[in-house]
BADREN-448963 format. One line per field, with one value per atom (N, C-alpha, C, O, CB): atom name; x, y, z; residue in one letter. Coordinates in Angstrom, 2 decimals. Glycine has a CB too. Layout:
N
name CA_...
X X_...
Y Y_...
Z Z_...
resn A_...
END
This chain:
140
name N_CA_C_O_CB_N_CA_C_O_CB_N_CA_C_O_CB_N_CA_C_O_CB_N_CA_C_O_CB_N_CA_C_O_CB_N_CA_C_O_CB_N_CA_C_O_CB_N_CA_C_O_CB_N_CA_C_O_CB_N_CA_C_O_CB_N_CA_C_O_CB_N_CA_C_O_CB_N_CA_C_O_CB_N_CA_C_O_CB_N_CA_C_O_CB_N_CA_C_O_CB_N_CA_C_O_CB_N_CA_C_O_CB_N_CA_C_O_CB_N_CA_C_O_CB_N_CA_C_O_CB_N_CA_C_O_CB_N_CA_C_O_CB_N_CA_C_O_CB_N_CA_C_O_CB_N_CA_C_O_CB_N_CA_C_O_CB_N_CA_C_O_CB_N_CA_C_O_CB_N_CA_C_O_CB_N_CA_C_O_CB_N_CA_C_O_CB_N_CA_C_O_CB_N_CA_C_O_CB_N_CA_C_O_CB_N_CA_C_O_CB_N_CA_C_O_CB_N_CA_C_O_CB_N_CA_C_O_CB_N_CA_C_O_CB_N_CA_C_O_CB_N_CA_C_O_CB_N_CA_C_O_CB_N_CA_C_O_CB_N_CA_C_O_CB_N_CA_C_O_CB_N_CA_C_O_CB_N_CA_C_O_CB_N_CA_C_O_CB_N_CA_C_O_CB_N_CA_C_O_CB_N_CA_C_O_CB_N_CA_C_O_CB_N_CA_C_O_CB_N_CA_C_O_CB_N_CA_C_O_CB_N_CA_C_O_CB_N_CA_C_O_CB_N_CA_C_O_CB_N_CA_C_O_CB_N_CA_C_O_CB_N_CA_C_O_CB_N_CA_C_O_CB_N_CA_C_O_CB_N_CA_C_O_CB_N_CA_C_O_CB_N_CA_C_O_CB_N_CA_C_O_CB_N_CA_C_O_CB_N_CA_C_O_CB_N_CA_C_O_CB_N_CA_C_O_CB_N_CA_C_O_CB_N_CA_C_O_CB_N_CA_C_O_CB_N_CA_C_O_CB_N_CA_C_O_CB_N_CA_C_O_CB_N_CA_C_O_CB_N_CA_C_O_CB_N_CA_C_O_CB_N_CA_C_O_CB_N_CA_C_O_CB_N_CA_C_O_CB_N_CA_C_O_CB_N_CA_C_O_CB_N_CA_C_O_CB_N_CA_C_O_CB_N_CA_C_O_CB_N_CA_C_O_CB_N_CA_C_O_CB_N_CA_C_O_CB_N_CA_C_O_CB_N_CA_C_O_CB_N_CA_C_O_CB_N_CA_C_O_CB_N_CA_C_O_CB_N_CA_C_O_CB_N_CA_C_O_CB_N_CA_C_O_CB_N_CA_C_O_CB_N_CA_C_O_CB_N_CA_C_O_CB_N_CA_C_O_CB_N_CA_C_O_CB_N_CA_C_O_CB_N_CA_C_O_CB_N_CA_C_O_CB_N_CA_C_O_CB_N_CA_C_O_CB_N_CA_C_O_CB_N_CA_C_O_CB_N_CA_C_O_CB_N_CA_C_O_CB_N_CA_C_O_CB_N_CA_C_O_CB_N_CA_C_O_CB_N_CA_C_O_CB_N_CA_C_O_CB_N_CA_C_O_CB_N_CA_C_O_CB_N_CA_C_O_CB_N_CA_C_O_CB_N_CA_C_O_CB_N_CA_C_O_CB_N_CA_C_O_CB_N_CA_C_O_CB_N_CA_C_O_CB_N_CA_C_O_CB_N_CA_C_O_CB_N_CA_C_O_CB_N_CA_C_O_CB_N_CA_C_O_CB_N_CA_C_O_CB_N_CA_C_O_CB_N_CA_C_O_CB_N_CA_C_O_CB_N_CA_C_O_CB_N_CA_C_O_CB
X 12.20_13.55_13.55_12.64_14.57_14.39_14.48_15.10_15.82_14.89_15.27_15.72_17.42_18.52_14.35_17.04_18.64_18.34_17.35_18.90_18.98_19.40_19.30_19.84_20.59_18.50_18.54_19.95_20.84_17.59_20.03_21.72_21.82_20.87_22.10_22.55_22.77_21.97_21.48_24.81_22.27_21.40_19.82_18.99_21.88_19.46_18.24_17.66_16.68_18.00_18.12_17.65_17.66_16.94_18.52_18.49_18.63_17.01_16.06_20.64_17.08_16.21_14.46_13.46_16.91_14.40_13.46_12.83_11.80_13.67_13.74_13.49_13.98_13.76_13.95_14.82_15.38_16.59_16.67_14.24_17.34_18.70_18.78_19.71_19.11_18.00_18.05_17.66_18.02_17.61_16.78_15.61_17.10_17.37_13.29_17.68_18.83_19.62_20.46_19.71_20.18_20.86_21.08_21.94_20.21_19.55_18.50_18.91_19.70_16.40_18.37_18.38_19.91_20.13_18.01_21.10_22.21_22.48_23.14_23.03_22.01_22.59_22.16_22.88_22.46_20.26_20.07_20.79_21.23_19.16_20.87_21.49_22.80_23.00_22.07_23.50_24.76_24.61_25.54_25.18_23.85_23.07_23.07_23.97_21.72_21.75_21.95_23.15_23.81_21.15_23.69_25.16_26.45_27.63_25.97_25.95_27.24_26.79_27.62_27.26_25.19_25.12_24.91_25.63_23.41_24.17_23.70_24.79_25.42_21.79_24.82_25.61_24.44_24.09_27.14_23.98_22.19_23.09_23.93_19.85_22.23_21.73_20.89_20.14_20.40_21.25_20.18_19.56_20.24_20.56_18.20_17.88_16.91_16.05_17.11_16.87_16.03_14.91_15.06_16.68_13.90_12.71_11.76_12.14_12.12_10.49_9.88_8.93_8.56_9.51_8.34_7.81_6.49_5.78_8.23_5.97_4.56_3.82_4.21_4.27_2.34_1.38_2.26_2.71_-0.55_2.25_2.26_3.77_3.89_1.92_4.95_6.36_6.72_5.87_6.96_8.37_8.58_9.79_9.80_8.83_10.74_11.19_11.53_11.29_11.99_12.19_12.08_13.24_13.62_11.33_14.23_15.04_15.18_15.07_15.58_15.46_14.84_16.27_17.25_13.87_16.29_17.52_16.86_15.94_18.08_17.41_17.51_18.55_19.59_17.00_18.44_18.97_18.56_17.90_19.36_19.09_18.31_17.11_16.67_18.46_16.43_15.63_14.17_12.96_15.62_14.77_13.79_14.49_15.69_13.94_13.77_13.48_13.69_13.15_12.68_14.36_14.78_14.53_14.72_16.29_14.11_13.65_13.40_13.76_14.36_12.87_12.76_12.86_12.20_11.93_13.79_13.29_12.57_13.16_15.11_11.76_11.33_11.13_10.73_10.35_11.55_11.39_10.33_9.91_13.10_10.13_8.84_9.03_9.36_7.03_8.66_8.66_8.71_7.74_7.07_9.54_9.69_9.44_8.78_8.88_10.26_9.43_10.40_10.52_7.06_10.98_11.36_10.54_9.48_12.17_10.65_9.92_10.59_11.51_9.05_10.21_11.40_10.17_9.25_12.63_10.16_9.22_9.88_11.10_8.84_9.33_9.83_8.04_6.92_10.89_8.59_6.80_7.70_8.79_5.71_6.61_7.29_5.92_4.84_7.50_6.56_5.68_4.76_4.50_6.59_4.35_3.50_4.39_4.11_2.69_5.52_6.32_7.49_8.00_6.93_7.86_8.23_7.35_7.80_8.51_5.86_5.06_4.82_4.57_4.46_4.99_5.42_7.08_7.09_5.24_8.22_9.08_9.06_9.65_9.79_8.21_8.06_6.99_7.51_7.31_6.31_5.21_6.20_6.08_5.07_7.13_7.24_8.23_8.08_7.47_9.28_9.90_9.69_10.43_9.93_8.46_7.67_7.97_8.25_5.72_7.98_8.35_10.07_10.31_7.91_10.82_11.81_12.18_13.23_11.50_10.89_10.53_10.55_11.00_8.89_10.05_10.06_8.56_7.94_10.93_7.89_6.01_6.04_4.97_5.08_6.42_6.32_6.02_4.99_8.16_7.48_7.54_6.47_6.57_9.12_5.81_4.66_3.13_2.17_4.93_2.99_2.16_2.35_1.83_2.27_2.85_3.10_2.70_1.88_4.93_3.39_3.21_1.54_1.00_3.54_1.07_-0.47_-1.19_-2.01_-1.43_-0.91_-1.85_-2.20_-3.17_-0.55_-0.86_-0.23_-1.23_-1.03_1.05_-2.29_-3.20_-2.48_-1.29_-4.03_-3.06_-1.99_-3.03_-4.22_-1.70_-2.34_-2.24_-2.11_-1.52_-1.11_-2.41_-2.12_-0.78_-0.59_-2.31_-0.24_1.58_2.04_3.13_2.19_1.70_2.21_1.95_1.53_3.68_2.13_2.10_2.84_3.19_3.09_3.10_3.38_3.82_3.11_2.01_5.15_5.10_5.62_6.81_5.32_4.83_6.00_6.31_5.49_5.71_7.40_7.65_8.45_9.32_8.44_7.67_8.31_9.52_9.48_6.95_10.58_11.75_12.07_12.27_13.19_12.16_12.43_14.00_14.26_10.58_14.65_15.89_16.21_15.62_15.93_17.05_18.10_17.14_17.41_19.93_15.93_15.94_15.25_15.31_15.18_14.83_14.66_15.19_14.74_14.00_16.67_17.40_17.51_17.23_18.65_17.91_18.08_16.99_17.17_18.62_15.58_14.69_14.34_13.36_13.55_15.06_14.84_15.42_15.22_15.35_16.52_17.47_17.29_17.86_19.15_16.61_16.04_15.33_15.60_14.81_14.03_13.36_13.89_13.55_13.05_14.80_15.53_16.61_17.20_16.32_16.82_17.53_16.23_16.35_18.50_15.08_13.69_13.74_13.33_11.99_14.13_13.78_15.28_15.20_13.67_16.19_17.55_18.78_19.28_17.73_19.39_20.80_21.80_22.24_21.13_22.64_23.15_24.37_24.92_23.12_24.91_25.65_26.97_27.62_24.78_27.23_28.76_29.11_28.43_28.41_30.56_30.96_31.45_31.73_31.99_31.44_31.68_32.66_33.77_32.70_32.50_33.61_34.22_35.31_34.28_33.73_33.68_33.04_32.92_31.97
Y -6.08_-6.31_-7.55_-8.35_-6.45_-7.85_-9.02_-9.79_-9.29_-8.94_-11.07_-12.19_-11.98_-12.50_-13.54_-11.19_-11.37_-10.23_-10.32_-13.02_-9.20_-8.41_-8.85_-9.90_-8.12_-7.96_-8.66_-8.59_-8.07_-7.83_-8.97_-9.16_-8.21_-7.45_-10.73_-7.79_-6.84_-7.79_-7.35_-6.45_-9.29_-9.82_-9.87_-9.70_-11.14_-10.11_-10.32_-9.07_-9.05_-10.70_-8.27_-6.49_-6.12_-5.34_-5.34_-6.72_-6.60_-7.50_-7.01_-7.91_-8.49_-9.70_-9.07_-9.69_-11.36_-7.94_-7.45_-6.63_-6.78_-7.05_-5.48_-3.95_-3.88_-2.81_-2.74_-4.80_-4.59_-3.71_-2.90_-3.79_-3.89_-3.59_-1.79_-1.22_-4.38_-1.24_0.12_0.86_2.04_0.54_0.29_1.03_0.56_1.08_0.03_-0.61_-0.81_-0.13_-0.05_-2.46_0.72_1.93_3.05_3.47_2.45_3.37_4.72_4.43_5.04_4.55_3.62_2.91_3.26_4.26_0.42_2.63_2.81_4.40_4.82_2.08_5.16_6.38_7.34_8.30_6.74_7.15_7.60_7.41_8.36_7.52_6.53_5.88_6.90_8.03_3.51_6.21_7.33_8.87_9.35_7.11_9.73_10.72_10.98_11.59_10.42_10.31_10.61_10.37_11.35_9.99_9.10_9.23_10.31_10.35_7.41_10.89_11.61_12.99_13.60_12.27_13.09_14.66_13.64_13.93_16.17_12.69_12.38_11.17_10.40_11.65_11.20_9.96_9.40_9.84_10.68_8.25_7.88_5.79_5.11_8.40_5.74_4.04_3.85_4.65_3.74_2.71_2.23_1.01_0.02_2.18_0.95_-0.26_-0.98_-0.19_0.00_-2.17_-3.13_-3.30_-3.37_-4.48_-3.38_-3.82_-4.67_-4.84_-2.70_-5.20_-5.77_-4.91_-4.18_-7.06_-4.91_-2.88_-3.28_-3.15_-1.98_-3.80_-3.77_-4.77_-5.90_-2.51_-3.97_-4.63_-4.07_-4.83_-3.97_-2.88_-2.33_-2.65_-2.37_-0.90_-3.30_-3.16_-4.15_-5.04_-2.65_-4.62_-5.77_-5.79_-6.48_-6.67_-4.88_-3.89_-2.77_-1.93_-4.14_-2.41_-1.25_-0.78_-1.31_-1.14_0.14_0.71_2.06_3.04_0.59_2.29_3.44_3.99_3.37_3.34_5.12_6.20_6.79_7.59_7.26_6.34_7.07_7.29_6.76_6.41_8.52_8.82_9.54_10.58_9.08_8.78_8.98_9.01_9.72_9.48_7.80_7.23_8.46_8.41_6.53_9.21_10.18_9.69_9.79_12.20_9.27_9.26_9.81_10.92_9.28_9.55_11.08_10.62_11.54_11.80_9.51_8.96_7.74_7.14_9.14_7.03_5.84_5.28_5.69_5.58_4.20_4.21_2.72_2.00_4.20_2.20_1.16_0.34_0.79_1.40_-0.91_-1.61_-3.05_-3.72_-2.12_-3.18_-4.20_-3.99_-2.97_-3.69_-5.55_-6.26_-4.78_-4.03_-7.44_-4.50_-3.46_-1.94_-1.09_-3.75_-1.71_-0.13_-0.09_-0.82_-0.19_1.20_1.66_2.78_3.08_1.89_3.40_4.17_4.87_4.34_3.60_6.39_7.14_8.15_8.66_8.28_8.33_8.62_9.52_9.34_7.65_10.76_11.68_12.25_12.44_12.97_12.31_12.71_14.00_14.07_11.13_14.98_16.47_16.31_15.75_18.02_17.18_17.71_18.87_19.29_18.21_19.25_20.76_21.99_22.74_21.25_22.17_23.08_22.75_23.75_23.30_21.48_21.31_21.76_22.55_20.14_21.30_21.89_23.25_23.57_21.68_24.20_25.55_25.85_26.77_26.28_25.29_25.43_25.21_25.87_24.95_24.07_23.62_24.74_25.44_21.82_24.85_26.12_27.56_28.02_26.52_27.84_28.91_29.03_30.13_29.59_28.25_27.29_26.74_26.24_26.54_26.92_25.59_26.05_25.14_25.38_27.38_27.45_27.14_26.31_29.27_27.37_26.40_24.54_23.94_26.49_24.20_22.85_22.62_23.50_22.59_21.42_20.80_20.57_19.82_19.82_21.30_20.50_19.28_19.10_20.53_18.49_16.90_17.21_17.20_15.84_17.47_17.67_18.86_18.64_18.11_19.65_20.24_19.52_19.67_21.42_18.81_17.93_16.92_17.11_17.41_16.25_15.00_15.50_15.03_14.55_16.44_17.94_17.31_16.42_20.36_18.25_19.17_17.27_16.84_20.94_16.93_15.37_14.16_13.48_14.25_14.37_13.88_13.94_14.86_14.83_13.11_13.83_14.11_13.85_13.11_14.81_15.12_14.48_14.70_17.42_13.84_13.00_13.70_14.76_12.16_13.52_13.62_14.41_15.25_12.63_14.05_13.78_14.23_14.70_12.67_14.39_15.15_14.39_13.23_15.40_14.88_14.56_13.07_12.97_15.89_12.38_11.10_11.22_10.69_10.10_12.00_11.90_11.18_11.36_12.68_10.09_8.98_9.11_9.55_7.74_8.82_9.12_7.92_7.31_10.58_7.74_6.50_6.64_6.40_5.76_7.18_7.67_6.73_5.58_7.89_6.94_5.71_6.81_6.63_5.11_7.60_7.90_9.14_9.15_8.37_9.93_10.76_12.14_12.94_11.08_12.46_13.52_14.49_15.72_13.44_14.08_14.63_14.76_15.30_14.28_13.96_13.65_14.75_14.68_13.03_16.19_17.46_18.20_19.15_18.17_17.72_18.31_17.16_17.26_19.00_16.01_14.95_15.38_15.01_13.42_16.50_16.80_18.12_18.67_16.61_18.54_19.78_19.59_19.95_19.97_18.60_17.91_17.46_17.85_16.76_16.54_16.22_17.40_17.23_14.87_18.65_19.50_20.15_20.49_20.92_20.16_20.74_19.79_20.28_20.79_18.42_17.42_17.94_18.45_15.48_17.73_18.21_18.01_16.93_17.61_19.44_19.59_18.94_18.52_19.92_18.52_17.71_17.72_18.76_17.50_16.34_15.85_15.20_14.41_14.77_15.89_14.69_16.73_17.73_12.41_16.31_17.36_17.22_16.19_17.84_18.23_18.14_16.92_17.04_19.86_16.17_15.35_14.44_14.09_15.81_13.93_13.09_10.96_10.09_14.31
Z 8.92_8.39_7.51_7.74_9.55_6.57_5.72_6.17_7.03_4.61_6.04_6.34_5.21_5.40_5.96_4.28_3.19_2.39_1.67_1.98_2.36_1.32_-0.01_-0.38_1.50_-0.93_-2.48_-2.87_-2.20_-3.72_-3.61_-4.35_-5.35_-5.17_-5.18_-6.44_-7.38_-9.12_-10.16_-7.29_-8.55_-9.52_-9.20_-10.10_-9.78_-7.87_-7.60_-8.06_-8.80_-6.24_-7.75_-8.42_-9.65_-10.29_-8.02_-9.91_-11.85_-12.29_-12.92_-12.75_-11.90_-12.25_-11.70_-12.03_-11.18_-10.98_-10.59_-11.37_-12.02_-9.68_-11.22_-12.01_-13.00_-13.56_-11.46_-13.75_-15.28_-15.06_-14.14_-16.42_-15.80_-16.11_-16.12_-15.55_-17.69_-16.63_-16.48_-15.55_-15.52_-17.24_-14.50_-13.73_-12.25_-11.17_-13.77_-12.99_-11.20_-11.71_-10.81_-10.45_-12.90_-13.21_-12.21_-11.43_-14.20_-12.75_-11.82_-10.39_-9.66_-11.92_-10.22_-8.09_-8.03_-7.35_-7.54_-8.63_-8.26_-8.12_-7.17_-9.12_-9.00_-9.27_-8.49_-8.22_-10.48_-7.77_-7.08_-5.78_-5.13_-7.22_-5.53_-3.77_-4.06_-3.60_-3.47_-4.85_-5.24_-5.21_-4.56_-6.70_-5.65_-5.47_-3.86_-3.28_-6.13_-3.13_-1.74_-1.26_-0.90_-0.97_-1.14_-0.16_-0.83_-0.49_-0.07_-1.59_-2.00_-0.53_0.14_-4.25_-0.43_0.56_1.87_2.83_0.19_2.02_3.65_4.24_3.52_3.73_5.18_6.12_7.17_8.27_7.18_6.39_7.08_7.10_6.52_5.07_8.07_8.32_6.83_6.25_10.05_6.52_5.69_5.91_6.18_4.52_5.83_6.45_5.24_4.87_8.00_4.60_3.82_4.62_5.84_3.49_4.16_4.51_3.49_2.33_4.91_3.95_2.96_2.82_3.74_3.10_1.42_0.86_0.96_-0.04_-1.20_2.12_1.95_1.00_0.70_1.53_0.46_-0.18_-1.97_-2.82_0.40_-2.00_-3.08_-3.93_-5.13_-2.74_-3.08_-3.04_-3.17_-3.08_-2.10_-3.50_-2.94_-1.79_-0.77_-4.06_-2.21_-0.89_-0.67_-1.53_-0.34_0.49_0.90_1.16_2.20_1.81_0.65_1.15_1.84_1.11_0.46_3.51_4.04_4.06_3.64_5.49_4.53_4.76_5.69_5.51_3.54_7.01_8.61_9.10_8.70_9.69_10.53_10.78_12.17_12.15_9.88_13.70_14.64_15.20_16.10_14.74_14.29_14.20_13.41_13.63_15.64_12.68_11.66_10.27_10.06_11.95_9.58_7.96_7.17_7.18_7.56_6.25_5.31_4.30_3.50_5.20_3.62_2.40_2.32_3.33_1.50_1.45_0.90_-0.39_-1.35_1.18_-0.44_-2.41_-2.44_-1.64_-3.94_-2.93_-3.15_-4.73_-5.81_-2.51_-4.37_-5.81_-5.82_-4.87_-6.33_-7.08_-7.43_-8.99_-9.60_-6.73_-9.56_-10.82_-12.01_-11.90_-10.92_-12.82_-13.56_-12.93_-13.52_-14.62_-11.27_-10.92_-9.40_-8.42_-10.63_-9.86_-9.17_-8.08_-8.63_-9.84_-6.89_-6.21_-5.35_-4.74_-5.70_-5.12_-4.48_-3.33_-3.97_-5.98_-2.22_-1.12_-0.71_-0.65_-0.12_-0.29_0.50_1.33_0.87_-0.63_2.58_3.34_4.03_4.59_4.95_3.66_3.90_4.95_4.77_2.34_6.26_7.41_6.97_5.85_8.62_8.16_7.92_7.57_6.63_9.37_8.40_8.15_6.76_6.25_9.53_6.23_5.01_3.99_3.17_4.85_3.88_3.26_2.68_1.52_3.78_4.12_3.82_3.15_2.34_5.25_3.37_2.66_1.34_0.49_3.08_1.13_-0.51_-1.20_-2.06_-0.70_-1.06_-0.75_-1.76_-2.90_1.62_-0.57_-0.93_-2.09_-2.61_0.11_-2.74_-3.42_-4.62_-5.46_-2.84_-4.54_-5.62_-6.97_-7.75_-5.52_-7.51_-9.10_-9.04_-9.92_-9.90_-8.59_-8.23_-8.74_-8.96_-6.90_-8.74_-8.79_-10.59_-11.33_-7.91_-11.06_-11.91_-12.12_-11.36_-11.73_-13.27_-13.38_-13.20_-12.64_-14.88_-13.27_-12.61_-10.85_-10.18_-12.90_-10.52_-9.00_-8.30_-7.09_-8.69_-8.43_-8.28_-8.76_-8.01_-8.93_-9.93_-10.07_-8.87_-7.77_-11.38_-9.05_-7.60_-6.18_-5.39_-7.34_-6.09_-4.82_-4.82_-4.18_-5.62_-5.88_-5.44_-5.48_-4.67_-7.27_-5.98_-6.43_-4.99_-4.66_-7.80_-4.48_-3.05_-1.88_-1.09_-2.61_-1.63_0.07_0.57_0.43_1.21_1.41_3.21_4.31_4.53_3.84_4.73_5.69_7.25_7.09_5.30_8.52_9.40_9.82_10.70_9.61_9.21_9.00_8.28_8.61_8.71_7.18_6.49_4.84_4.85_7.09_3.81_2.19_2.11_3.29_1.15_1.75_1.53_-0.18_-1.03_1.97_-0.55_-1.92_-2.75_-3.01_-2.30_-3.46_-4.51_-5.60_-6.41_-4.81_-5.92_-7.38_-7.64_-7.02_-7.76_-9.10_-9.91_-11.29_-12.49_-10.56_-10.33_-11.46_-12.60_-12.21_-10.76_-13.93_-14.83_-15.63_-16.82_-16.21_-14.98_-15.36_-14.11_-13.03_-17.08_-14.46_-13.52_-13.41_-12.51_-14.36_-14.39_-14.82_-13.38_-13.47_-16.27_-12.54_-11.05_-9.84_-8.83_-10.69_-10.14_-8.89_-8.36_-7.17_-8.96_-8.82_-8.29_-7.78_-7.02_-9.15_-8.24_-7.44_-6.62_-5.88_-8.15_-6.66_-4.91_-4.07_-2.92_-4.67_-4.46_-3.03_-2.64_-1.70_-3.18_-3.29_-3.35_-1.55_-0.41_-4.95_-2.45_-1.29_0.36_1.48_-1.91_-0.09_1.15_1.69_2.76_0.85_0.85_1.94_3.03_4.21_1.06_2.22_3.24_4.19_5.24_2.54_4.34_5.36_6.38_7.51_4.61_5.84_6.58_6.02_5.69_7.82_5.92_5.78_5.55_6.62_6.46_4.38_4.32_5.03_5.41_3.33_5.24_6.61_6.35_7.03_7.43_4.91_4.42_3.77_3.55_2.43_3.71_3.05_1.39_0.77_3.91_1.05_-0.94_-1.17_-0.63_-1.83_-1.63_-1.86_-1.31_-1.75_-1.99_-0.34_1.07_0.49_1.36_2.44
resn X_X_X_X_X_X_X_X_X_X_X_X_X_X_X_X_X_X_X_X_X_X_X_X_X_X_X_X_X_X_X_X_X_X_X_X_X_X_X_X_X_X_X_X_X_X_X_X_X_X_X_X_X_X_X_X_X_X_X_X_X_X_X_X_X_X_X_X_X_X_X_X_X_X_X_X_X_X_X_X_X_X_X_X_X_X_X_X_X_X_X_X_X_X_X_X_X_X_X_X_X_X_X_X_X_X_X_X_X_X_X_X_X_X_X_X_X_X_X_X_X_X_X_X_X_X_X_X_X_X_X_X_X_X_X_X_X_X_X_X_X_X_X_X_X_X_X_X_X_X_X_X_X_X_X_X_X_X_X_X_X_X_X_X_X_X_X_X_X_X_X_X_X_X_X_X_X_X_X_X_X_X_X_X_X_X_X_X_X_X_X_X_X_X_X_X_X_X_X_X_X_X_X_X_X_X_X_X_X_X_X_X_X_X_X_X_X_X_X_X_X_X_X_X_X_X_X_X_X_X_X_X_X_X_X_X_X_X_X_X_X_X_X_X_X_X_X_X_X_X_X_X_X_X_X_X_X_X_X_X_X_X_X_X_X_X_X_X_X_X_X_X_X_X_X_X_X_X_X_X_X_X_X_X_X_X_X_X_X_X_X_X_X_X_X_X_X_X_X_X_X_X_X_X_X_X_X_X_X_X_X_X_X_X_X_X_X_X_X_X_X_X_X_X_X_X_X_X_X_X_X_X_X_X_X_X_X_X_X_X_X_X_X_X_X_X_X_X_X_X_X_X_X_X_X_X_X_X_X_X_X_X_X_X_X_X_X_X_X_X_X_X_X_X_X_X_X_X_X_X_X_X_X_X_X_X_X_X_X_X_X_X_X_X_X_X_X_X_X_X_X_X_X_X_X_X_X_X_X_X_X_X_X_X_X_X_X_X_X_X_X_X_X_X_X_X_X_X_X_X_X_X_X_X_X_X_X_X_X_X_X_X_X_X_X_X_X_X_X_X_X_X_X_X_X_X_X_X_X_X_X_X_X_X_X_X_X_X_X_X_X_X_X_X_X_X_X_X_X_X_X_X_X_X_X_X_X_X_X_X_X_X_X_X_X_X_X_X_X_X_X_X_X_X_X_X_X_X_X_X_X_X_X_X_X_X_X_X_X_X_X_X_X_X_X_X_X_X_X_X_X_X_X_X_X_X_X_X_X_X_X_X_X_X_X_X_X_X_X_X_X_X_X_X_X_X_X_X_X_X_X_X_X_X_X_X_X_X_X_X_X_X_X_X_X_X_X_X_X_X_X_X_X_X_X_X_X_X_X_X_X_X_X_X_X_X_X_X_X_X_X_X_X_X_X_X_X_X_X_X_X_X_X_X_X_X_X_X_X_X_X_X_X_X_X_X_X_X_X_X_X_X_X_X_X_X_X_X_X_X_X_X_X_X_X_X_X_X_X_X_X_X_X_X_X_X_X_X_X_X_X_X_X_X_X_X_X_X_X_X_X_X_X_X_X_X_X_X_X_X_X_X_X_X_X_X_X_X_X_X_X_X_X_X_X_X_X_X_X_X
END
C-alpha cells in the first residue's frame, strides 16, 4: 500500500497530460460496468504505481503508471483462456497479438497492454466481462 495517493498533478507530471487523459477515461470506462475496491499500490520494479480493481479479494484488473506510460493488466485463468479462445476473431489484431505473445504462467496469461489512447477500451471489457459480469447497472 502507499504511504499517499498520487495527486491529479503528480500524475499529470508522470505520464504527461494525454496518457492521464487515457488513465482517466479508462478508470471511467471500468466504473461505469464494475463496483470494485480500488486499491494504490507501489508498481513494483517495472512501475511506479499500481492501481488494482478488486473485489472479494479476486482481481479484476490493474492499470499501472511510470515516467511517460501508462499500463492496463488483465490475467485470464485456464478457463478464461478458453473463453477468449473461442471469441478471439471477435478481438482486435493488437488484442490477439498481446493474447498469443503473453506466456502462460501457472495461473494463467498475465496480459499487458500499454494503451496510448481509447482505441481498445471495448476489447478491455470485452476481457473483463470473461473475468466477471458486470456489477453496476446501465447508467448507475
Amino acid at each position: 500500500m502507499l504511504d499517499r495517493i498520487p495527486t491529479a498533478e503528480q500524475m499529470t507530471t508522470l505520464i504527461g497530460k494525454p496518457l492521464y487523459e487515457v488513465w482517466n477515461q479508462l478508470c471511467a470506462f471500468i466504473d461505469a460496468q464494475y463496483d470494485m475496491d480500488c486499491l494504490w499500490n507501489q508498481g513494483g520494479k517495472a512501475w511506479t504505481y499500481e492501481y488494482k480493481y478488486r473485489r472479494g479479494g479476486k482481481t479484476l484488473c490493474a492499470l499501472y503508471a511510470r515516467e511517460n506510460a501508462i499500463g492496463f493488466m488483465v490475467i485470464l485463468g485456464k478457463d478464461e483462456r478458453l473463453k477468449f479462445e473461442k471469441d478471439r476473431q471477435n478481438y482486435t489484431k493488437e488484442v490477439q497479438r498481446i493474447y498469443d505473445e503473453t506466456q502462460t504462467y501457472h495461473d494463467g496469461k498475465w496480459m499487458m497492454f500499454e494503451p496510448t489512447d481509447a482505441s481498445l477500451f471495448d476489447d478491455f471489457i470485452k476481457l473483463l466481462k470473461i473475468k466477471r459480469k458486470p456489477n453496476r447497472k446501465e447508467g448507475t
